[in-house]
N, C-alpha and C positions, 0 to 999 in steps of 0.2 A: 433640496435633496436631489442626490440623481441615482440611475442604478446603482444597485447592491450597497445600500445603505437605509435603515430603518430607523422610526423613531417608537418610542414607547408611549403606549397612555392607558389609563384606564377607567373600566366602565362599571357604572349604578352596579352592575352583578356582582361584585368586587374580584372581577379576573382580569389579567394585563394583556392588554391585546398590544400587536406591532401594524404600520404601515407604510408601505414602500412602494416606490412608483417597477414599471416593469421598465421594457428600454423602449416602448411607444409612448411615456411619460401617463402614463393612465397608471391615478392610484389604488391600492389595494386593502384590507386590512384583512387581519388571521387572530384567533382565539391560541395564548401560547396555552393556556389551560393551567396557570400560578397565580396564586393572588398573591404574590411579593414582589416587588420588585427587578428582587436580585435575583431571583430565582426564574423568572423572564427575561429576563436580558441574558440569561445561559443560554435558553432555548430558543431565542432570535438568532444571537452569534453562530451556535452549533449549525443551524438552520441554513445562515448566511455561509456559514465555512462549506458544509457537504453542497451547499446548489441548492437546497429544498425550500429555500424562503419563499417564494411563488411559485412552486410546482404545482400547488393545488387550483392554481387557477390558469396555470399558460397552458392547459390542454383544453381551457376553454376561452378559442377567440374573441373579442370583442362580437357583439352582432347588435347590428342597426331596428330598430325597432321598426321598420319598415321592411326589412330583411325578417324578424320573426312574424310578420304579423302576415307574410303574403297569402300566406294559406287559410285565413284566419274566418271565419262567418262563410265559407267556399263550401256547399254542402259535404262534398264526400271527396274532399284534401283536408278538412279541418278537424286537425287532432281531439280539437275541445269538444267540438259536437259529436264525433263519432264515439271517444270517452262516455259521453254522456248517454248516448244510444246504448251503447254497450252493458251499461248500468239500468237501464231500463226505463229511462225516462225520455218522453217525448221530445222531439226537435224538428219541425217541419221544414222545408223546402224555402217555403214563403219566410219564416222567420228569417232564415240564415239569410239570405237573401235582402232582407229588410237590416239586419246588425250587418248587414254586408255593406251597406249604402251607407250607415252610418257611423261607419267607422272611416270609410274613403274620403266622405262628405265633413266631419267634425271633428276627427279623431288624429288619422295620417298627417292633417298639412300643419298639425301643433308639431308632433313628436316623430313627424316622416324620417328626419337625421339626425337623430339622439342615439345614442347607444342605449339600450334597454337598462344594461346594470347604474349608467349613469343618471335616468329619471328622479329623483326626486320628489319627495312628498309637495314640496314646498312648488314644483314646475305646475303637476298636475292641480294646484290648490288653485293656481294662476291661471292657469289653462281653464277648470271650471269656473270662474266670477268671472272671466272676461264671455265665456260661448256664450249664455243668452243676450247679451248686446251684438257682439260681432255677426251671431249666426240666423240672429234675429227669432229664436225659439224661446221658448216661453221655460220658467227656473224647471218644471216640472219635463220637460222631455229632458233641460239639460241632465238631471240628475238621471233618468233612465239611460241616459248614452254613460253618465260616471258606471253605472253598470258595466258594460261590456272593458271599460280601461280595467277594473279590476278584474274579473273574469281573464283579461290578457296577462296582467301582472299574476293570477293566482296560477295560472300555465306556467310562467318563468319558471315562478319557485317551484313548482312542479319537476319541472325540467331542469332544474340545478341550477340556472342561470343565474339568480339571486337568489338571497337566501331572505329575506322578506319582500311583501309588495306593500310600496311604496302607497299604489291607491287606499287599503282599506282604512287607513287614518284621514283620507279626506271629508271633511263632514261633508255633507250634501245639501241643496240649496234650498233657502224656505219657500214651502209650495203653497204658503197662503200670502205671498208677499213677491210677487211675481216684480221683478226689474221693470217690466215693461206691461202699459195697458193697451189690450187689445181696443181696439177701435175698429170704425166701419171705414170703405172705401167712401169717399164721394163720387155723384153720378160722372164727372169730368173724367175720374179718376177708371172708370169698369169703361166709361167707351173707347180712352187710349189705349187700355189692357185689351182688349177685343180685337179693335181696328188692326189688318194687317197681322195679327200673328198666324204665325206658317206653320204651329204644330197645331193641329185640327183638333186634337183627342184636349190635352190642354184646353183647348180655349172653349173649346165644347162644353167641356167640366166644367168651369170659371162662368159661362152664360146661365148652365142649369143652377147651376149656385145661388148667381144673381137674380134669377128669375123663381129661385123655388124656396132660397134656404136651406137646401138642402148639404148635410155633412160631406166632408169629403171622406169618411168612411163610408156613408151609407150610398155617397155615387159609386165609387169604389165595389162595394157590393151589390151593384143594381145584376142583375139577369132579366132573359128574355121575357119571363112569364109576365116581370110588374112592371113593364112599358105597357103601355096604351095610345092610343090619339088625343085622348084626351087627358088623359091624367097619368101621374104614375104612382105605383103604391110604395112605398116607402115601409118593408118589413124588416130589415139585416141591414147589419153595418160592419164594420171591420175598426176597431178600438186602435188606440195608440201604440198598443204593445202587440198589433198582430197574431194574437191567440186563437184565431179562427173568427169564420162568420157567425154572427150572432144576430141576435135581435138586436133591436133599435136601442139609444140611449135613454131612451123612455122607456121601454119596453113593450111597446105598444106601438101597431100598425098605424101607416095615416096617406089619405090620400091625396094627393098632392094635382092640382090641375097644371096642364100644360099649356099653351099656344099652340096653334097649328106648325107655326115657323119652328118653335122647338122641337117639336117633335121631329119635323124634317132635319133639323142638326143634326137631332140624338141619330137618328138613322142613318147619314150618309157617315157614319166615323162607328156607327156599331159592330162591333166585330163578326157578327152570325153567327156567335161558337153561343156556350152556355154567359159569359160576362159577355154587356154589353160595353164596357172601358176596356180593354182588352187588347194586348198584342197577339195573343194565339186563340182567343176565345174560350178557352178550358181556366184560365186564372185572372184575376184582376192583376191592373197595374201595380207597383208597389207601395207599400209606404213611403208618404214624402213626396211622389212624383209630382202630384198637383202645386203641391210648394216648391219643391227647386225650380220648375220650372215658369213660376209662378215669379220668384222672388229675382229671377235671370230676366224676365221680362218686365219685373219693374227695376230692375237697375239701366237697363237699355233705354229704358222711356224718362228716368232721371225723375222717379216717385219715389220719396226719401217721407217716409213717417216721422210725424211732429214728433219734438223728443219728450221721452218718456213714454211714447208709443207706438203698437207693434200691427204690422199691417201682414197679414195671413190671408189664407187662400179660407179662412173661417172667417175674416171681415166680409164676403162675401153674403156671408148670412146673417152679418149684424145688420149690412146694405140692403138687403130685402127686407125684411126687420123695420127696419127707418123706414122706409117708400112703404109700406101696410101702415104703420104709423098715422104719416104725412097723409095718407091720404083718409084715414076719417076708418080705419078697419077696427073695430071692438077686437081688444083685448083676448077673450077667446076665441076669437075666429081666428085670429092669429098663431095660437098657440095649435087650432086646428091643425095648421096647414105646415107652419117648420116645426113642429114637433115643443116641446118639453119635457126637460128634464126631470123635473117632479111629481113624482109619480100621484102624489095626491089632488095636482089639476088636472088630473085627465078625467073627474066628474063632474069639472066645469067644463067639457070642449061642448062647442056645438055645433050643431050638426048646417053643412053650409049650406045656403039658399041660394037659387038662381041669379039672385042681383048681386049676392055675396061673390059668386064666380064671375060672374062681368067685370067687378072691379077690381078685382085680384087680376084676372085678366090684361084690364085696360093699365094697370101697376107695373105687370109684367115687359108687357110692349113698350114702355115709357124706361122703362130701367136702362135699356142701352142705345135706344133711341137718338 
């Protein structure tokens, strides 16, 4: 086909639509609004003769999906959040901020030079089964980021650009049957990640980790008050979805012992504000930063996880986990110290003893040793 020439067809609704390229060769379709044939191909031709067979859409340019999206999770440029403020429902700073990372990080480098109208159910279906392999995340964040694709597609249609989005037919991925199993680091593996890295906050994180079990929400949420010399309390964490600080994934506080040497890390990279992970001291880092910067430093040191398994800045905590283990630590002393999930063992914790803190201790020093 080439300009000003259409063809007919029709759809399940039983009405005849036309489609026709413009003179950028990008094609179109139009509702004649006849369910006969003959009586659409009047209203094509007629359409064709006066100039009006694409008028309804050449006053709207082609736009790169990179070009709509620039504003896009940017607190107070972004249509969608402010919309949504407007209406009376909350949207913090920190969130935007966080679909802001992950849209730049997961999102952009699929669909950066696609024209929006030209996506496809069938790209983004693609795009979702390949990101928990490529991006190394787990089916369950993938399908929280399939969120914000549709959230941008229901903007388009908002904004006239399409007339459906394409995302909300993509099923979303099973969250009990993850691509990929989490695994622990080996000790080899935490002293190359350690050695030599230049971003201090990082690698700081990535020790306490090592050394406490500790979530990377709940570092993420530390403040000044629950550091100590000797131990740190572990009350608030910060969830996957960034909804504010809360309580722990347990629900329940726990004390966590330190080193001397950690403690002197935690300090010299502490911010002095209210967080102690902190660029300005008044907010934690964002979500994700412990892992991008995490998964950048194991691609530099060439730690490629066995296949079918996913190495996180959470194998951290399976790695402490293992070394309590190996070294002869009872079950609930364990669960004492990284926490549990289940709220029904926390009437089995017990309470730690002097020799119990020595050898968590001696566990600790030995971890990146």
């Amino acid at each position: 086909m080439t300009e000003g020439t259409y063809t007919l067809f029709k759809k399940p609704n039983g009405y005849w639509y036309y489609w026709t390229y413009d003179r950028h060769g990008k094609r179109f379709q139009k509702s004649t609004g006849k369910k006969t044939k003959s009586a659409a191909n009047i209203v094509a031709a007629e359409r064709l003769k006066d100039g009006t067979l694409l008028t309804f859409r050449q006053a709207q340019p082609s736009t790169l999906f990179s070009e709509y999206t620039k504003d896009f999770y940017i607190y107070d440029r972004c249509p969608y959040i402010q919309g949504r403020l407007l209406r009376g429902f909350s949207y913090s700073v920190r969130q935007a901020k966080n679909n802001r990372y992950y849209l730049e990080e997961y999102i952009l480098p699929y669909f950066r030079n696609d024209i929006i109208e030209d996506i496809t159910i069938g790209k983004i279906n693609r795009w979702l089964i390949e990101l928990p392999g490529k991006a190394d995340i787990s089916n369950k964040t993938a399908n929280n980021i399939l969120t914000l694709v549709r959230q941008i597609f229901d903007k388009a249609v908002e904004d006239g650009l399409i007339q459906r989005s394409p995302a909300q037919k993509v099923k979303p991925l099973s969250k009990t049957a993850d691509s990929k199993r989490r695994v622990a680091f080996t000790r080899d593996q935490v002293k190359k990640i350690i050695t030599g890295w230049n971003n201090n906050i990082a690698r700081t994180a990535s020790i306490l980790a090592a050394q406490t079990g500790m979530r990377s929400g709940e570092i993420r949420a530390l403040q000044q008050d629950q550091i100590h010399k000797t131990y740190i309390e572990v009350n608030a964490s910060y969830n996957n979805d960034d909804d504010g600080r809360k309580c722990t994934k347990s629900g329940y506080s726990r004390f966590v012992p330190i080193t001397e040497e950690l403690y002197k890390l935690i300090q010299e990279i502490n911010s002095g504000g209210l967080y102690v992970f902190s660029f300005n001291g008044e907010s934690a880092v964002a979500a994700g930063y412990f892992d991008r910067l995490l998964k950048k430093r194991m691609d530099e040191l060439g730690i490629v996880p066995a296949e079918g398994t996913l190495l996180s800045f959470h194998s951290f905590r399976h790695y402490f986990n293992s070394r309590l283990i190996a070294a002869g630590v009872q079950g609930e002393k364990i669960r004492a110290v990284i926490g549990h999930e289940d709220e029904s063992m926390t009437e089995h914790y017990a309470h730690l003893e002097p020799e119990d803190l020595a050898i968590i201790r001696e566990v600790q020093k030995g971890s990146i040793a």
